[in-house]
N, C-alpha and C positions, 0 to 999 in steps of 0.2 A: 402300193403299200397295203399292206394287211390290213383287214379291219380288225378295230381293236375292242372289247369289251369293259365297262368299268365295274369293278367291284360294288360289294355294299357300300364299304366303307367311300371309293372314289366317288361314289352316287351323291352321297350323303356330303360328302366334304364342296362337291360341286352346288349341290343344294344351300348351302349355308353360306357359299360363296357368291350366288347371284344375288340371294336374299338382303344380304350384308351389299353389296353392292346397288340392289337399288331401291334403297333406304338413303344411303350417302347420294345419287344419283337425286333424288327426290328433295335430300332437303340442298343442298348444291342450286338446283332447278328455283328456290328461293329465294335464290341472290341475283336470277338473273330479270329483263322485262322482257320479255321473248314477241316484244309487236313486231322486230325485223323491222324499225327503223333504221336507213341508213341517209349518210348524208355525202353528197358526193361535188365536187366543186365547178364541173365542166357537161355542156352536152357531148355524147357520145353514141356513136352507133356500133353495134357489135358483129364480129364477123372472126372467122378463123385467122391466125395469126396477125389480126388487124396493127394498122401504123398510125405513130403520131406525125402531125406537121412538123417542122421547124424552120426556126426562121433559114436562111441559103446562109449555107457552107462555104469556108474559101479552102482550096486546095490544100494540103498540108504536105506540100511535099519542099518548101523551104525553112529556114532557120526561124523565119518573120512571122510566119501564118499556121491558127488555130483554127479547128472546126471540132463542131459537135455533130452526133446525131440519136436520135432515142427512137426506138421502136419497142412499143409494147406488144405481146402476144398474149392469147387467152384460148382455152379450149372450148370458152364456154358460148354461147350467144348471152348480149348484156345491154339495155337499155338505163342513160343513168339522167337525171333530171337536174337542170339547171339551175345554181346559185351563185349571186354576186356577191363579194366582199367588197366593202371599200377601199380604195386603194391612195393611200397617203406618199405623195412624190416625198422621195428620199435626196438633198443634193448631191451628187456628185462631187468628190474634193478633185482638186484643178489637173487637168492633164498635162503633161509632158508629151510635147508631137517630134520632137526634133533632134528624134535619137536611133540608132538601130538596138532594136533589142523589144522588150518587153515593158508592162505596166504591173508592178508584180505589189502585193499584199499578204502579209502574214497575219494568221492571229491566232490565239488560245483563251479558252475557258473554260473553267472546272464544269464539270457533269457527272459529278459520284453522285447524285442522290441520294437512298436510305443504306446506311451501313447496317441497322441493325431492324430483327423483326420481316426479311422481305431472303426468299430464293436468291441462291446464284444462279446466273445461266451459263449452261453448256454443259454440267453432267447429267442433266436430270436426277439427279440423285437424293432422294429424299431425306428433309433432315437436315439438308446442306445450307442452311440460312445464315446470311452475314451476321458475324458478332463481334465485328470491331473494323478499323482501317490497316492497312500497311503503308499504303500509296492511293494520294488520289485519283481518281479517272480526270482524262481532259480531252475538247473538241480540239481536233487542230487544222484549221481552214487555212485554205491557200487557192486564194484570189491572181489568174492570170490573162491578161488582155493584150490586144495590139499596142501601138502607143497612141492611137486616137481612140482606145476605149473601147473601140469593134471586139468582136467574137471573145467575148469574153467567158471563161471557162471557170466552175469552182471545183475544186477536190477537197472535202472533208473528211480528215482520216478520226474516227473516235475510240475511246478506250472502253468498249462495250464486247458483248457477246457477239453480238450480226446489227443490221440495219433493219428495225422492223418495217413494215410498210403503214404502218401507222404512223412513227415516227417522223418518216418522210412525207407524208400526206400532211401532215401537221405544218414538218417547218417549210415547207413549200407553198403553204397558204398564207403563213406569218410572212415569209418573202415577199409574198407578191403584195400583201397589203401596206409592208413599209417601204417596197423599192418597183413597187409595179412589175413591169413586164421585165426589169434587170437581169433577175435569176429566175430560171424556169427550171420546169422538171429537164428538160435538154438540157444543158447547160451547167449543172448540178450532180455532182454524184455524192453520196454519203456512202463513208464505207467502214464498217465495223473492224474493230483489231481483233476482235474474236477470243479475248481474253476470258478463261471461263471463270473468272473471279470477282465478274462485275455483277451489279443486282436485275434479275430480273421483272417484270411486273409490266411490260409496256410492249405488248404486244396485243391482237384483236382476233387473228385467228385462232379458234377455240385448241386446238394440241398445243400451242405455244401457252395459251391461257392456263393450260391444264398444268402445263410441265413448270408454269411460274406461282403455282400454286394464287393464283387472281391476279387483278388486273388494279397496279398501283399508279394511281394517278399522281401521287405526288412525286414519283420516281419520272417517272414520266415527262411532268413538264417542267422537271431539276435539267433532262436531257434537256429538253427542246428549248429550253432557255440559254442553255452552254452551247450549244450546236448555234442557237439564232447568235451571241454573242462573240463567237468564234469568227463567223462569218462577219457579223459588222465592224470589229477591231482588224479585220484584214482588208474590209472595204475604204475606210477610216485612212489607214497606213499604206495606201495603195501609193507606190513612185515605180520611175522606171531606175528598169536592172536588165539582167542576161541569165541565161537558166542556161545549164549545162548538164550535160547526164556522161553516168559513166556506169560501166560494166566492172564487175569480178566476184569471184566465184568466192564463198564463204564454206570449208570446211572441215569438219568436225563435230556440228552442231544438229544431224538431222539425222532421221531414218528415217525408210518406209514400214511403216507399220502393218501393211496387209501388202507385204511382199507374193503372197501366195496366188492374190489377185493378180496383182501388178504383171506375174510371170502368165497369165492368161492371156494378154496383151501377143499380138505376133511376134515370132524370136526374129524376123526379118525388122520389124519396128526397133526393136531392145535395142539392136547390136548398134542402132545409131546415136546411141548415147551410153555414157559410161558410168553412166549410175542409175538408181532407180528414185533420185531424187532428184528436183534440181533445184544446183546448187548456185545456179545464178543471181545476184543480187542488181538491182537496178537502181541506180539514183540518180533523183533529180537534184540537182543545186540550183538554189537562185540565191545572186548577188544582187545589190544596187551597184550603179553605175562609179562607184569608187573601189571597188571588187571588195567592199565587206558584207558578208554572208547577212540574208535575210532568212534565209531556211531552208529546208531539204527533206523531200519525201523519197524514202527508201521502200521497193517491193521486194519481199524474200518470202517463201515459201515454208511456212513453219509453223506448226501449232503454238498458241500459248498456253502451253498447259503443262510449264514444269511447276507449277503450283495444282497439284494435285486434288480428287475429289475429299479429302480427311482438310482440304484448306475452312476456315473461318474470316477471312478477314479481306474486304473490299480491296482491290489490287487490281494491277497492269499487267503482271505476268512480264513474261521475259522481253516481249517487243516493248511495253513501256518501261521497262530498265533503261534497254538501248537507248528508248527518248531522254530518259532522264540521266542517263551519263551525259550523252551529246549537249543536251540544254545546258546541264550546269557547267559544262567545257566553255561553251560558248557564253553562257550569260554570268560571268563572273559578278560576285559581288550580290547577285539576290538569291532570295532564296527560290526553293524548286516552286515550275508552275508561275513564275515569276519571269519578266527581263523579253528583248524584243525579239529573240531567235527563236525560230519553230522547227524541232525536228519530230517529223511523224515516221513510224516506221508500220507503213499499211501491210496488210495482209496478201498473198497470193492465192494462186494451184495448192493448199497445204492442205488438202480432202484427205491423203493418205500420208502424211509427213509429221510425224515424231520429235521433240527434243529429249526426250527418253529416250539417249543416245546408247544406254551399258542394256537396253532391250527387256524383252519381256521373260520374268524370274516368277516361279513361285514363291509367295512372301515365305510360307509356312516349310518349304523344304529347302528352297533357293537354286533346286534346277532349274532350266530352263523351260518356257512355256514356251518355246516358237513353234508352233504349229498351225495348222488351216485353222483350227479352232480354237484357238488361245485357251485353252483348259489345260486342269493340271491333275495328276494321278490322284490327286490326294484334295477335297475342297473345287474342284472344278474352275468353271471359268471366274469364280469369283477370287480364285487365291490369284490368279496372273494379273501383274501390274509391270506395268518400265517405271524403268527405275533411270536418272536421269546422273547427270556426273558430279553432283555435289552430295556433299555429306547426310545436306535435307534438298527437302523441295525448295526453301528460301536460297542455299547456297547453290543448286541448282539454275534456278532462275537468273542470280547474277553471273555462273559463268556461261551462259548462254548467250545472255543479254549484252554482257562486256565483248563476245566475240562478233556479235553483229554490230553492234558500237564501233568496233574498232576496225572494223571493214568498210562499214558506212563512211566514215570521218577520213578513209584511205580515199585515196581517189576512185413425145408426149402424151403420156394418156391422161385420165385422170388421178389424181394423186393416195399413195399406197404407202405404208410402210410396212417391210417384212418381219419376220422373226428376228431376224439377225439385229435390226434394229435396236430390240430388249436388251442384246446382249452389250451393247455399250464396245468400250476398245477397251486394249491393253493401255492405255493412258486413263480410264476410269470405267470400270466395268458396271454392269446394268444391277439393278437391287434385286431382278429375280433370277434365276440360274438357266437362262435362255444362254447358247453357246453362238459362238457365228459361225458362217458357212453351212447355215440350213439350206436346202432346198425342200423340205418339206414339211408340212404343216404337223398341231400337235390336237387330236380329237379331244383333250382336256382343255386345250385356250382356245382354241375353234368354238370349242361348246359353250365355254364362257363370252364368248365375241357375242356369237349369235343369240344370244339370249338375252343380253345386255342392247347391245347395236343395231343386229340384225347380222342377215348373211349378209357375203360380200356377192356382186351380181357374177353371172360367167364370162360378161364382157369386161371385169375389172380383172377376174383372176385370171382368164385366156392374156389377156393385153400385158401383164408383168412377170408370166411366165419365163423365169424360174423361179421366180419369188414367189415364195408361200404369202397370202395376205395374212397379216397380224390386225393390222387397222387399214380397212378400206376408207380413207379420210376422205378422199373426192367425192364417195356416197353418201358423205354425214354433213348435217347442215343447220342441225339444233344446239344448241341456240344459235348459232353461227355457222358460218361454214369453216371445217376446221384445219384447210388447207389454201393458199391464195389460187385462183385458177385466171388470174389476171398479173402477166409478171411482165416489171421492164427490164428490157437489154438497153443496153445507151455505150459508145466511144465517144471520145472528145480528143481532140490529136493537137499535139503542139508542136510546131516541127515536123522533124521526123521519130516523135513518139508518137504511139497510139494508145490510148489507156483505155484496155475493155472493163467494163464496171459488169462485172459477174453476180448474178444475185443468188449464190452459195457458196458451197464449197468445191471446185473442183480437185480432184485426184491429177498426179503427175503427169500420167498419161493426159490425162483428159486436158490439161493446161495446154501440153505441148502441141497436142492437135489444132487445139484451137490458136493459136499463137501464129502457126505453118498455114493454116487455111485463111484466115485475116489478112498475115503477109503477100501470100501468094494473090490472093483478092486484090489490093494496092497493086501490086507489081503488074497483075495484069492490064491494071488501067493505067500506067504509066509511072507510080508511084513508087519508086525504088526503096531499098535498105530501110522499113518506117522499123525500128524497134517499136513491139507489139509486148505490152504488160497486162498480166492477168492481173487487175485487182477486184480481191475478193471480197465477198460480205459486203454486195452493195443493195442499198435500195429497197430489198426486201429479201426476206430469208426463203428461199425454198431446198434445205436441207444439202445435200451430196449431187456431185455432179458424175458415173465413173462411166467408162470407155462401156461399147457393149461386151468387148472378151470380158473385162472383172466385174460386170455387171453376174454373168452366170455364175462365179464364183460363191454370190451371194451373201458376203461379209459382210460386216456394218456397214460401211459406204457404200455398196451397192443396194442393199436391202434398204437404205436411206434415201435413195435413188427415185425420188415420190410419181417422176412423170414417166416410170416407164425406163426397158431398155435400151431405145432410140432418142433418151432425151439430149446427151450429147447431138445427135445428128442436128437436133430442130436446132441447138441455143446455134451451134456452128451456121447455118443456115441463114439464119437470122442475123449474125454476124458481117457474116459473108455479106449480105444485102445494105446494111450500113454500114462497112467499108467500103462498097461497092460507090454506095450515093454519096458520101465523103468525096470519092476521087474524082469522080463524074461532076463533080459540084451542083447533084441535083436533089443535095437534101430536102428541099421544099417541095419536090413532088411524092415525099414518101406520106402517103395517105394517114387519115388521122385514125387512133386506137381507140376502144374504150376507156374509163378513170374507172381505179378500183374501187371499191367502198371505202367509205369511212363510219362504221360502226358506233352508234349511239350508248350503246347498255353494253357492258361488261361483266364479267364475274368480277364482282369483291373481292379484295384481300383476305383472304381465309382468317388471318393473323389478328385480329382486332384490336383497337386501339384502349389502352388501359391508363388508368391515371395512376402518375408518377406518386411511392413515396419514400419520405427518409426516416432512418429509425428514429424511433423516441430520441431527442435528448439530441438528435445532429440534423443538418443541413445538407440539402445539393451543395458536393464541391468540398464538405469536407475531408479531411486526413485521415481514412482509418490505418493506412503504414505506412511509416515516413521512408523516405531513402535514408540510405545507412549515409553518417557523419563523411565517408570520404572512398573512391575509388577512381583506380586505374584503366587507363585506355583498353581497349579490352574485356571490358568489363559491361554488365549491364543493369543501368538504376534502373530502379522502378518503384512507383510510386501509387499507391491503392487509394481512390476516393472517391465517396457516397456518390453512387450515378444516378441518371436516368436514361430513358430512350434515347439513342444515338436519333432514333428515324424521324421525333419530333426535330431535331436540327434541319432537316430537309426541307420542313414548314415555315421553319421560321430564322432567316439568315443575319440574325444578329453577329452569329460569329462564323471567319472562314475558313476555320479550323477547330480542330479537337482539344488539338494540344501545344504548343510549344516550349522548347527546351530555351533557356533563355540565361546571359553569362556577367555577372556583373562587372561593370568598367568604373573604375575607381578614378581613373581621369575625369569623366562624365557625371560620376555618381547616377549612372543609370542602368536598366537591365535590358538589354541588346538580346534580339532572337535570332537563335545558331540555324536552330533545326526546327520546324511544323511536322503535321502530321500526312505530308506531301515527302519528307525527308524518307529516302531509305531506310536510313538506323534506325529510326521510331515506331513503337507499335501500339495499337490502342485495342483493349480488348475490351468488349463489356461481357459482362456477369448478370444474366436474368435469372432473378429468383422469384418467389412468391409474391402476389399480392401488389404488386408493383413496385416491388423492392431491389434491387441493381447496386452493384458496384462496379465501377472502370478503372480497369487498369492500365497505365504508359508506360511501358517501356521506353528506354535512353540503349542503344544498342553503342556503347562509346569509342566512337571510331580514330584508329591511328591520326588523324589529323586534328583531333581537338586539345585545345592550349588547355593546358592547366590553367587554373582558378576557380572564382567561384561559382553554382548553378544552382540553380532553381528549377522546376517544369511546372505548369503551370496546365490546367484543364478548363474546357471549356463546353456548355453544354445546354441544352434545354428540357425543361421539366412541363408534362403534360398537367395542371389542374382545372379541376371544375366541380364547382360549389351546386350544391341543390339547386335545383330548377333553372340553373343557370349554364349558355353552353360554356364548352370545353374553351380553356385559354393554354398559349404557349409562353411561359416565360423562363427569360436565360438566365444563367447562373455561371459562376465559376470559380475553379480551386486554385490554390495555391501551394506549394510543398514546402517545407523547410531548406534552406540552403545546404548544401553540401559542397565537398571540392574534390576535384577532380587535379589527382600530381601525375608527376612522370613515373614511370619507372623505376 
């Protein structure tokens, strides 16, 4: 590449932009205590690709027998010092011996934490902060064992962005202190739906800290309370049943978004599949022993992201639709989030996979953007978006969600990230005008890196070659280290499933490899036909997984690609080896790993907490616009009243909703709740203004199936106060509307 020279004016604008930079860097550095406490829960000795114990494996090659296995890797050498919890025996509810089949457990519990005041994750996109709900987030655990209790296995599918590895350090400590040795990291997978609509703030590595604008503790432990409560309502509910799984292919619903990559891949590979996605869906059923359904976890390969980065409002995205048709199919009579059927629909291979099915259009011309580099004649790569098959991104999301619903219910170096990175996808582009498909560096962000960070070394940028480095994160370690370099792989096999618990994203290719070499692994050892499941976002996030051909491509998913372009090789590897000791039934001799950190001191919430107030002359919860006297299905009331912080709700759980829509019964003379703020139709917005002044709004979105009569909606909320010298208090409040009526047609 030429070298390039910067003008006066580029000198000067670089000048103003380090200076400006670390000033922010410095007073940032305020929030943090940088002694590099950490606290970690096991002895551990460190060693390249190192392994965990587990208790011995039973063969998984009948309908009867489960096994797990977990291996953790690290690049790094790691010494970690030993701490006891106490550990409180949990009883057991009474076993069932004298059946064929399973001991199976369902359960659910809310984990939206802060709606308002707190980042979403998964655009990065600044600006993007919750300001209201659509749909709650929920844990949905699924407890599976022999019928004497043995090899017992959990899957947690939750309605989050990824699994942080703090997260998981957290409720894996909580486990063991109320059930002992029951659930362990082996034994255990958490796995994110990858929904970019959920709030961020609960993550420990400093890029994820950064990207979530600090570090919300009270988001935080909203999750690890609904994760810990998921799992004991399924441990609770545990009887025996029969689990069944079934294949078919869902399409209309997907594209590969870095098709240009994907075609880097070998055309002798391609021809063996006929598409560039896959379009396979996998479920699990499990019944109790009277064949009525206790729950079903579905894997399909799909982003949720037909709710867009211009979204505001806490939501599941299109995989929790699917949840929430299926639940209220099956749980007649309660409301959503509600009733004893659990359907999770987990995440796959969706690194390179689209429900922005009409593709990538320039907004502002409305040609097409498909090319290597998603930019557009006119506005660049920030005018290209997909655009998905609904009217908006909400009608979007429900026809996506309805056709996974309705398929479901049928029968290593160290860590980098490239330019291409900045540039975001055609599902939500990056906020500076970085393009993808760089392979080379820019002497104006280079200059700003190294001024700021430092250079990157020549063993990071020789080692990710093609990848231009943006952020050498495996060299940065203030106040944290800003990438995990301690990651676990883990399967757990029921039957003849194997469920790989991936800790990112992998691309199509990259799934299917891994899927082929796992199988082939069993088969070798004697192991026939196991169906082999990518589930994604488990454990801990470390970004994009892609093949080495789309690696050189150097698109967002490859440039995201943090370990290098042989990290596909190692996680397959590593695989390979715990399916290997699966089949061999010599899990107990796979050696033990290091434990990650667990990180003391955080960045802050950037956002600061303000005390709530009401105008002169009104109250939290009052009316300032009533719903109009009367409307038709179809229609949408809505109702405006004096608010406060949604995110104070998070604190303090007097109420388990926002809102609901409520119908009165003149039999009863009482007011019956239709729809919460968990219901589809309903939306809750808040309105931050000055000074701590707020209003919220509820939507009633009024759907073809509600009876005429009469309605009320009702709000529900908490207000931040605190008096002189006195600390802060959380108290709740709530509104009420005027009635109105709802006729036919």
């Amino acid at each position: 590449m030429a070298k390039r020279t910067f003008s006066n004016l580029e000198t000067f604008l670089i000048f103003l932009l380090v200076m400006m930079t670390a000033i922010t860097v410095a007073l940032l550095s305020l929030l943090f205590i940088t002694s590099g406490t950490i606290e970690n829960h096991k002895d551990s000795g460190g060693h390249l690709f190192s392994t965990t114990p587990n208790p011995p494996a039973t063969q998984g090659s009948t309908a009867t027998q489960s096994s797990t296995a977990t291996q953790r890797s690290t690049a790094t050498q790691s010494s970690t010092a030993t701490q006891t919890s106490p550990v409180t025996s949990t009883p057991e509810p009474p076993l069932f011996q004298n059946f064929s089949g399973y001991y199976i457990g369902v359960g659910r519990a809310d984990c939206t934490g802060q709606v308002a005041d707190i980042n979403l994750m998964g655009y990065s996109k600044s600006g993007q902060n919750a300001q209201g709900i659509l749909t709650r987030l929920y844990s949905r655990a699924f407890i599976m064992a022999e019928p004497d209790g043995s090899n017992r296995t959990v899957f947690v599918s939750i309605d989050i962005g990824m699994v942080s590895q703090r997260l998981r350090l957290e409720v894996l400590n909580r486990l063991q202190s109320k059930y002992g040795s029951l659930y362990r990291r082996d034994n255990v997978i958490l796995s994110g739906t990858h929904t970019h609509s959920g709030p961020a703030g609960y993550f420990q590595y400093t890029v994820f800290v950064i990207a979530s604008e600090g570090f919300s503790n009270r988001t935080f432990q909203h999750m690890v309370t609904g994760i810990l409560k998921s799992i004991d309502i399924a441990h609770t509910n545990m009887k025996p049943g029969k689990i069944f799984i079934n294949k078919g292919n869902v399409d209309g619903v997907q594209i590969n978004r870095s098709p240009y990559s994907y075609l880097q891949n070998p055309q002798s590979e391609r021809a063996r599949y006929s598409s560039n996605t896959d379009k396979e869906m996998v479920v699990l059923k499990m019944v109790d022993l009277n064949g009525d359904d206790l729950g079903l976890i579905s894997w399909f390969a799909i982003h949720p992201v037909s709710m867009n980065n211009s979204n505001h409002l806490v939501n599941s995205d299109n995989v929790g639709y699917a949840s929430y048709l299926l639940e209220q199919e099956k749980n007649k009579g309660y409301l959503p989030g509600q009733g004893p059927f659990v359907a999770a629909f987990a995440s796959s291979n969706l690194g390179d996979v689209s429900p922005n099915i009409l593709g990538p259009r320039c907004i502002n011309t409305g040609e097409s953007c498909d090319n290597a580099n998603s930019t557009c004649p006119i506005g660049g790569s920030n005018m290209c978006i997909a655009k998905g098959p609904g009217q908006d991104m909400f009608d979007s999301t429900q026809i996506i969600g309805r056709a996974m619903y309705q398929r479901a219910k049928a029968k290593t170096c160290k860590p980098a990230l490239g330019y291409s990175f900045a540039a975001g996808t055609i599902d939500g582009v990056g906020g500076l005008n970085f393009t993808q498909g760089k392979t080379e560096g820019d002497p104006f962000w280079d200059t700003i890196r190294d001024q700021i960070l430092g250079k990157p070394s020549e063993e990071i940028k020789e080692c990710h070659k093609p990848k231009p480095i943006l952020l050498h994160t495996g060299e940065l370690s203030k106040p944290h280290p800003w990438h995990p370099d301690i990651v676990d792989v883990q399967i757990i096999t029921l039957g003849s499933l194997a469920i790989t618990a991936i800790p990112g994203e992998f691309t199509t290719m990259s799934g299917r490899r891994l899927r082929e070499a796992v199988q082939a692994e069993f088969a070798s050892h004697g192991v026939q036909n196991m169906t082999v499941v990518i589930s994604g976002l488990c454990n801990v996030y470390t970004h994009y997984i892609t093949t080495y051909e789309e690696y050189q491509a150097q698109r967002y998913e490859a440039a995201s690609t943090i370990y290098g372009p042989h990290t596909l090789s190692a996680y397959i590897q590593l695989f390979r080896n715990l399916a290997k000791a699966i089949a061999t039934d010599t899990v107990a001799n796979l050696s033990r790993g290091p434990e990650p950190p667990f990180f003391q001191q955080l960045i802050l919430p950037l956002i600061p907490n303000i005390v709530d107030r009401a105008p002169i002359g009104r109250t939290f919860g009052d009316v300032l616009q009533p719903a109009k006297p009367e409307y038709r299905v179809g229609e949408v009331a809505e109702v405006i009243f004096v608010g406060a912080n949604p995110k104070n709700s998070a604190q303090n759980e007097t109420h388990q909703t926002f809102l609901t829509v409520e119908k009165y019964e003149a039999t009863s003379t009482s007011w019956q709740i239709v729809c919460n703020d968990a219901s589809w139709e309903t939306r809750f917005y808040w309105h931050k203004g000055l000074l701590g002044l707020s209003n919220a709004t509820v939507e009633w979105h009024i759907p073809d199936t509600a009876q005429p009569g009469i309605y009320r909606i009702r709000y529900f909320g908490h207000n931040r106060k605190q008096d002189i010298l006195k600390p802060a208090v959380i108290l709740s409040f709530e509104g009420t509307s005027p009635a109105f009526e709802v006729v036919t047609t």
